[in-house]
C-alpha positions as CSV (number, residue, x, y, z in Angstrom):
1,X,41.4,62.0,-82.8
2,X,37.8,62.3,-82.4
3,X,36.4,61.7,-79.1
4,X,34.2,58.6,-80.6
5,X,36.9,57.3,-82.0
6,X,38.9,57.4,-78.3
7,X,35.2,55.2,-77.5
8,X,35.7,53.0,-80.1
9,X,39.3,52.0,-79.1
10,X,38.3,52.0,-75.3
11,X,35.3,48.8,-76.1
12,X,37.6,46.7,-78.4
13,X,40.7,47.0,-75.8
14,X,38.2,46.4,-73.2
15,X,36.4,43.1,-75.0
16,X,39.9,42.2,-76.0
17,X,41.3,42.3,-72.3
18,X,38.1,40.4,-71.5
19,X,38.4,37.5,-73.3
20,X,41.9,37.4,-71.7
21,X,41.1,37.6,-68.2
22,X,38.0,35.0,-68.8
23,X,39.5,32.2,-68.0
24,X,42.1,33.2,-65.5
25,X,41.1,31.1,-62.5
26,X,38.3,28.4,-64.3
27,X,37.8,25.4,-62.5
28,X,35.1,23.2,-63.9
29,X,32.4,21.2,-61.9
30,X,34.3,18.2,-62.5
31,X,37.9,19.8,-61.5
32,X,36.7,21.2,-58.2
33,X,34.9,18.8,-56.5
34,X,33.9,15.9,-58.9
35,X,30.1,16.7,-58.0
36,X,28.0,17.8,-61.3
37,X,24.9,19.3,-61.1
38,X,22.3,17.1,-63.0
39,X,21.6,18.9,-66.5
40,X,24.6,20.9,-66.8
41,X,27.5,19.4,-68.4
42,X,31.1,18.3,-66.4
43,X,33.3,21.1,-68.2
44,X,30.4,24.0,-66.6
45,X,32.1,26.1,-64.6
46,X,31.7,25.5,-60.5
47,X,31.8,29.4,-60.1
48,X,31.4,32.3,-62.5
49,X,32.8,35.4,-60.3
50,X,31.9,37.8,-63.3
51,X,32.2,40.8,-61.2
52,X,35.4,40.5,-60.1
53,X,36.5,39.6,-63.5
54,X,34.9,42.7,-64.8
55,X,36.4,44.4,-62.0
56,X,39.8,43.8,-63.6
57,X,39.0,43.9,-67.0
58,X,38.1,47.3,-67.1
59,X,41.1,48.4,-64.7
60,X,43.4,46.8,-66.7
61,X,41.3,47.6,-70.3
62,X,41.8,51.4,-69.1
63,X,45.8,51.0,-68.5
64,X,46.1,49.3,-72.0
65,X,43.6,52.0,-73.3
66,X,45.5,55.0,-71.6
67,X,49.2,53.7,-72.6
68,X,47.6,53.5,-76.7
69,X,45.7,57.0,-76.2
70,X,49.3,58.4,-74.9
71,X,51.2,57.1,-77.9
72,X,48.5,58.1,-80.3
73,X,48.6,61.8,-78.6
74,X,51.6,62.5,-78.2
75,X,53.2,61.3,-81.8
76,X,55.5,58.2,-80.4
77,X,54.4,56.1,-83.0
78,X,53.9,58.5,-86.4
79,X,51.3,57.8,-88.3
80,X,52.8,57.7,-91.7
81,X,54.5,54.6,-90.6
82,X,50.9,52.7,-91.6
83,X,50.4,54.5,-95.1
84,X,52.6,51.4,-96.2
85,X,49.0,49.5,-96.3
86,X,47.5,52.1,-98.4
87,X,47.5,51.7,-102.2
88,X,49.1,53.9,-104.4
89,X,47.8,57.2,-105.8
């Protein structure tokens, strides 16, 4: 495996854990104390705490990302088991 594809893997299992972890924890505006700021609607969330979030997506993007780069590496899963998508030649 080339080294930019081992980059390629990391951002989409990182984005990917990402979008999982946003909206552990959300409480809207509404939810957590019924005041709404003027201009912003009711669903807005009250806090954003981005940098924990981030936090954890990357510790848990690079467990995800290790456990596929260890399977790829060491032959668990053989590769020829995805030549079933491949046409005929």
């Amino acid at each position: 495996m080339y080294w930019t594809s081992a980059v390629v893997l990391y951002v989409v299992i990182w984005f990917m854990t990402l979008f999982v972890v946003l909206p552990i924890g959300y409480q809207s505006q509404e939810e957590e104390d019924g005041e709404v700021v003027p201009g912003t609607p009711p669903g807005a969330p009250s806090t954003t705490g981005y940098k924990k979030k981030f936090l954890w997506t990357t510790v848990a993007g690079t467990l995800v990302w290790g456990a596929a780069m260890a399977i790829i590496l060491t032959g668990a899963i053989p590769l020829e088991v995805f030549d079933i998508i491949t046409p005929e030649r």
